[in-house]
N, C-alpha and C positions, 0 to 999 in steps of 0.2 A: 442646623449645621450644614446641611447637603444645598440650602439656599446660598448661604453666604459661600460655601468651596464652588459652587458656577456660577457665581458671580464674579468673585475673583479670577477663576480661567476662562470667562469668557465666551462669547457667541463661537466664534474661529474655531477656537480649539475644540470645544464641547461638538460642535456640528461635524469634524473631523473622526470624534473619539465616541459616536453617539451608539456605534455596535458594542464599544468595549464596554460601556455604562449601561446596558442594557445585560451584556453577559455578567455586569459585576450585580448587577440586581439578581439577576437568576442564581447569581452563585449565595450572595445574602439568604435567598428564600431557599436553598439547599441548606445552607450551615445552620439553619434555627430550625428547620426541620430533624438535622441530626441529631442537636444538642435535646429536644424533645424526646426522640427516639432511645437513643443513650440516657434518657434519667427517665424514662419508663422501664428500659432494661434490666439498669443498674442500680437506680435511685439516687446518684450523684451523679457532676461533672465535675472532675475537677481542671481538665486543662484548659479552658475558657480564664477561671480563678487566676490559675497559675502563670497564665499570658500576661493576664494583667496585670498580677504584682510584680512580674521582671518589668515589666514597661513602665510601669508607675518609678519602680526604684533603679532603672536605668537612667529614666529622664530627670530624676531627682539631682543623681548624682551628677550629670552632664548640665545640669543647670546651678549646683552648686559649685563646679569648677568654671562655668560662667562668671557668677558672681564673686571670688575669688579673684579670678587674675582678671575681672573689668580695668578700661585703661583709665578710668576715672576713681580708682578707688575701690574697696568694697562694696557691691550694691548690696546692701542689705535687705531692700523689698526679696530682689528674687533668691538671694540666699536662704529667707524664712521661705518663701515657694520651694523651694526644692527642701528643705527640711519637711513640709507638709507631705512634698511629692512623697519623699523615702519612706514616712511613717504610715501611709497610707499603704505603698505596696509591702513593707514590712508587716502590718496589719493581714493583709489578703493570705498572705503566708503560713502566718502563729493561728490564726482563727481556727478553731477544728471543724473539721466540713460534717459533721454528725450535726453540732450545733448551729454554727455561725450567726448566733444571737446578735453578734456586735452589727456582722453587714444588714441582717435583714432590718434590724433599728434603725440605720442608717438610709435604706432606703424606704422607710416608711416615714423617715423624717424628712426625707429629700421630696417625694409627695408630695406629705402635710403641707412644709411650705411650697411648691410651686405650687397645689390648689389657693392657698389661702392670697396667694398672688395673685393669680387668676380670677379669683371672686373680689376682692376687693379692688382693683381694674378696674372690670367690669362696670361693677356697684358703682364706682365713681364717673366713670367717663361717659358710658351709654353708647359706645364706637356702633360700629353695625356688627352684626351676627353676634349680638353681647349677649343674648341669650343662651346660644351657642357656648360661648366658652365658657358662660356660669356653669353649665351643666357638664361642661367637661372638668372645671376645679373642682365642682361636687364629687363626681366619680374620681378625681385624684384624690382626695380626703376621705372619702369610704376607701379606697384601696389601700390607702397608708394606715388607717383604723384595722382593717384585716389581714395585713401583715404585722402589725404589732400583738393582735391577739393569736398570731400562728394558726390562723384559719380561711378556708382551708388546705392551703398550703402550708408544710412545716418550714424553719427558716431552711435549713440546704439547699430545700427545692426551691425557694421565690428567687434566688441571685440565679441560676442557668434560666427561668425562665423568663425575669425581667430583659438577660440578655437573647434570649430569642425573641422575644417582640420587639427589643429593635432592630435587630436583624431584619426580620422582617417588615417591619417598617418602613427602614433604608431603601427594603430590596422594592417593595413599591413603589416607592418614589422614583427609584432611580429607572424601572419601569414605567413611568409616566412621563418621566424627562426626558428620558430617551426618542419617544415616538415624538414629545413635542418639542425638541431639540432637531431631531431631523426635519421637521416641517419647518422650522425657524426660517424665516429669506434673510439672504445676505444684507448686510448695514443696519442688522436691527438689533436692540439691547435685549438683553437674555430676561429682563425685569417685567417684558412684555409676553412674560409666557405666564399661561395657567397658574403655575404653580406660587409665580409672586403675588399674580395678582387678586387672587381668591381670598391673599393672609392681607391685614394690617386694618387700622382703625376705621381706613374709611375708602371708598372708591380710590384704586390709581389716577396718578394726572399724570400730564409730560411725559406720554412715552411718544408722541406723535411727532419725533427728531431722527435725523439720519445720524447713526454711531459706526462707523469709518473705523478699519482694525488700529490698533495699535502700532503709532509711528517709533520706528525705532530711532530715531532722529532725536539729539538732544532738545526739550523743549527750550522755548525761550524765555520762560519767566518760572520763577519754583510755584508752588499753588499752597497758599498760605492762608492757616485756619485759625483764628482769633478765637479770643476764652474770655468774656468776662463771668467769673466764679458769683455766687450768688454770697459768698465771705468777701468776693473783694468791692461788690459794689454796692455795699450797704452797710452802715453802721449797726452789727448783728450785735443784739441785746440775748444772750446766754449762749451756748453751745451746744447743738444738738447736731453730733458730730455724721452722723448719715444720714440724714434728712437738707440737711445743711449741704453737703457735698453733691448729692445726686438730686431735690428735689427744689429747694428752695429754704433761704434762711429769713427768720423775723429781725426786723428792726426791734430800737428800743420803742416805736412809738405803733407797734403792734403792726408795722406794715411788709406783705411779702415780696421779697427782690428775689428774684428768681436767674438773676446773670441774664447774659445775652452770647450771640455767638455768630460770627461774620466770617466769608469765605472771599480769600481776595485771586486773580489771577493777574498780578499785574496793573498797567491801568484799562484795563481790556474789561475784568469782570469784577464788581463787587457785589454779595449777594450778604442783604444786614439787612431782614425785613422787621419790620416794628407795626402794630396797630395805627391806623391814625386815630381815634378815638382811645387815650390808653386805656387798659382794665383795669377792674377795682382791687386795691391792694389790702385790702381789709382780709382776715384770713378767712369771713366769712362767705366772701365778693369774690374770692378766688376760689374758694369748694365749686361754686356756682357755676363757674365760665366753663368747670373743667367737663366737656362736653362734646364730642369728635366729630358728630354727623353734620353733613356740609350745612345743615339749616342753621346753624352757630357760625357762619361763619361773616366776620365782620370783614369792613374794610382797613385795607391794610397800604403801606408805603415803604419804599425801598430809598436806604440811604445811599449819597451817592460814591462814598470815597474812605476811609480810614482817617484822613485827616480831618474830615468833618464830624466824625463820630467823634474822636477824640475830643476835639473842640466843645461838642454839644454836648459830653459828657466825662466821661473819664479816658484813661488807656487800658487796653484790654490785660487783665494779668497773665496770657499764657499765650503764647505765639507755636503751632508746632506746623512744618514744611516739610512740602515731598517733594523733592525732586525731579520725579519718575511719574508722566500721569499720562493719560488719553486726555492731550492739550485740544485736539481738534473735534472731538466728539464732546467735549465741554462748552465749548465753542460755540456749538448746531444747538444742544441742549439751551444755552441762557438765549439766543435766538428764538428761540421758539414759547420761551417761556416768560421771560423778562416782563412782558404785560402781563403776567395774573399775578395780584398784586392782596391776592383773599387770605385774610389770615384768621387762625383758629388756636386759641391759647394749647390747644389739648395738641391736635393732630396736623395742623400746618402753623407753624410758632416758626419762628428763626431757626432755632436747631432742627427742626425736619427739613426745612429748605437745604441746611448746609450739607445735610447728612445726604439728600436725592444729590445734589450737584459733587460730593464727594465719589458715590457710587458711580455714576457717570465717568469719573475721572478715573478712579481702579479699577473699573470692570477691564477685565483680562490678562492683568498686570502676572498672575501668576500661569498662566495658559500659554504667553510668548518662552515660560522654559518646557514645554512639552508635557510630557506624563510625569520628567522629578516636581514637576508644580505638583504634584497630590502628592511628594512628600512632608510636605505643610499637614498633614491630618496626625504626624508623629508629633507636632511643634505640639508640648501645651500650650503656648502661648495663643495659637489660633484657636483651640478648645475655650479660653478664656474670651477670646476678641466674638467668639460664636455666643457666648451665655451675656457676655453685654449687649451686644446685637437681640437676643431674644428677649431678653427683660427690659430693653426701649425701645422695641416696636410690641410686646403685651400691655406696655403702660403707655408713655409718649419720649421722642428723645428734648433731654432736656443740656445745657451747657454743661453739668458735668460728667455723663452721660457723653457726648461726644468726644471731651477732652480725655476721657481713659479708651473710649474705642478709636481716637486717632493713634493715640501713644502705643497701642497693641496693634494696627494695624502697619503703622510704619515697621515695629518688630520682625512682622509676621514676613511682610513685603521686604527684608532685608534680610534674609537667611545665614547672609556670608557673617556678620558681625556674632550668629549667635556659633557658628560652626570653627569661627575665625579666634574666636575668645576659649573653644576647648583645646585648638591648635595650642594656642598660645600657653594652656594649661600644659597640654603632657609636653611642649617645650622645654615649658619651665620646669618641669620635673625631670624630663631627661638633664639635662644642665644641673640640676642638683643632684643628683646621682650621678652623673660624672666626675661633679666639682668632690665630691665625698671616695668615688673611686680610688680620684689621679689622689687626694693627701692620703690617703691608705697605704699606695701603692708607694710614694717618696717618703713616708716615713716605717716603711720596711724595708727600704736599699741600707745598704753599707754605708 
């Protein structure tokens, strides 16, 4: 989460704000030391609980008056989001803090599966440091086995002390960032620090390009990200509705289409990398390929235009545009890059390409509004855009994998429409409360 919120505000801002990120780590490693201290004390916390069920069923409710008066209708997605949002911090609430069987279940389930994520990864891909994270989804799956048998911690106590370790967590990192945030030199991307480059499947590339702040200048072309869905380019024989969405679907004749995904800027840039040798589509040829470390990796070719994919193939089924990007630091970026041309099904595929040159374009989109940019961490929706970002860089990103983290990033990056649609709510409710006043009031005259 603390990767993706400085990446979005960016080298500028972060190197300006690198004392106050540092005081917010020290204050982090202060507040998990209290909550420690207070439930050795006392034996409970409960206003940690209690913060969060008002937050939980605040956001609920301001996301269900979203969906409501949307100008397109009822959004239903995030109407059923904010019914979860409510029910969850209504939950936090009812629970009794003696017991709190339901939270500790819940985070022993929350565990379970991120290890069983993390080892089964792993197992397949073989990225580097895969050792590493098996042993860390191990230790998450014994941790969620020892909160569910209440040892030895009872449940009241594991919810204060899950939230102090990541309290402290946070507060180290952001202690890390901070020293290497002030050493950062001017016109360099933030992706180039420790801290990115230590995570992901396999060595960084492409950070050896000049990244120039954010022009506030309208760019000249929108920067437009294409979707072929793994449902829409292949005639899929049954339905295997999340696997099919985020990984890849089977044909009738047992072969895997896994979509495809292209980033255009104009006629300036198109980035639609493809194998030149294609892989085996066999579901047995594709277990096989899925493998990160650069010794896998094949050669590969860059198509040159949108109309030629079309032509050589289908049209893409999902078109989504930003408006708003770092046009000229994209620019330096495909300059610098445009000849490696290596492709790796797992870890450099089409959708990783487009996801590096995406990054490149929003790094510090949220940093040019100052410090209200970190009120993005109140958005669920960046909470969400952060849990898709972590679960396709532990696995690989894949086309549809991209098309829900554009669709949440554009959100995230557009604050006014979500702020602008609760306006629009207690408008509407004032005006119906008036309209209801004024017949009151003319049908009690004379």
């Amino acid at each position: 989460m603390l990767r993706l919120l400085f990446l979005l505000m960016g080298g500028s801002a972060l190197r300006s704000g690198w004392a106050y990120l540092a005081g917010l780590g020290v204050l982090c490693i202060v507040a998990s030391g209290g909550i420690v201290i207070d439930l050795m004390q006392h034996g409970r916390v409960s206003f940690p609980l209690h913060a969060l069920g008002l937050f939980l069923t605040v956001e609920g409710i301001a996301e269900a008056l979203r969906a409501i008066y949307a100008p397109a209708g009822i959004a239903w997605p995030s109407l059923v989001k904010s019914a979860v949002l409510m029910l969850l911090g209504v939950a936090v609430f009812l629970v009794p803090q003696e017991s709190g069987v339901c939270i500790s279940l819940a985070f022993a389930a929350a565990f379970l599966l991120d290890g069983g994520f993390r080892i089964i990864s792993c197992c397949l891909m073989r990225c580097r440091r895969w050792t590493r994270k098996l042993t860390l989804g191990c230790a998450e799956m014994l941790f969620s086995v020892l909160i569910a048998m209440d040892w030895p911690l009872s449940p009241h106590v594991i919810v204060p002390v899950c939230f102090a370790l990541l309290l402290t967590g946070w507060g180290i990192n952001l202690l890390f960032m901070a020293t290497q945030i002030h050493a950062l030199p001017a016109n360099t991307s933030v992706t180039a620090l420790p801290i990115f480059t230590r995570k992901g499947l396999r060595a960084p590339h492409g950070l050896g390009y000049v990244h120039p702040p954010l022009n506030h200048q309208p760019v000249s072309v929108p920067l437009n990200i294409y979707i072929w869905t793994p449902m829409g380019s292949g005639e899929v024989a049954g339905r295997r509705p999340w696997f099919d969405r985020w990984v890849a679907a089977i044909d009738h004749r047992g072969e895997v289409s896994t979509g495809h995904t292209s980033l255009e800027m104009g006629d300036e840039i198109y980035i639609s990398l493809y194998p030149a040798d294609d892989v085996s589509r066999t579901f047995t040829g594709f277990i096989k390929t899925l493998r990160a470390k650069e010794e896998f990796d094949v050669e590969g070719f860059l198509l040159p235009s949108l109309e030629k994919e079309i032509k050589a193939w289908c049209r893409p089924d999902k078109r989504l545009t930003l408006a708003h990007y770092n046009q000229a630091a994209l620019r330096n970026f495909w300059l610098s890059n445009a000849a490696d041309t290596r492709y790796n099904l797992t870890s450099r595929n089409c959708s990783t390409s487009v996801i590096q040159a995406l990054d490149v374009a929003t790094e510090g989109l949220l940093g040019e509004r100052g410090l209200k940019g970190l009120w993005v961490l109140f958005n669920p929706d960046f909470w969400l855009l952060s849990l898709v970002r972590s679960r396709a860089e532990g696995m690989t990103w894949t086309p549809g994998l991209v098309m829900d983290y554009s669709i949440l990033l554009r959100r995230v990056l557009q604050p006014g429409n979500r702020y602008s649609a609760c306006r629009r709510a207690a408008n509407g409710l004032r005006n119906e409360l008036h309209s209801v006043l004024s017949n009151k009031n003319s049908a009690t005259d004379p």
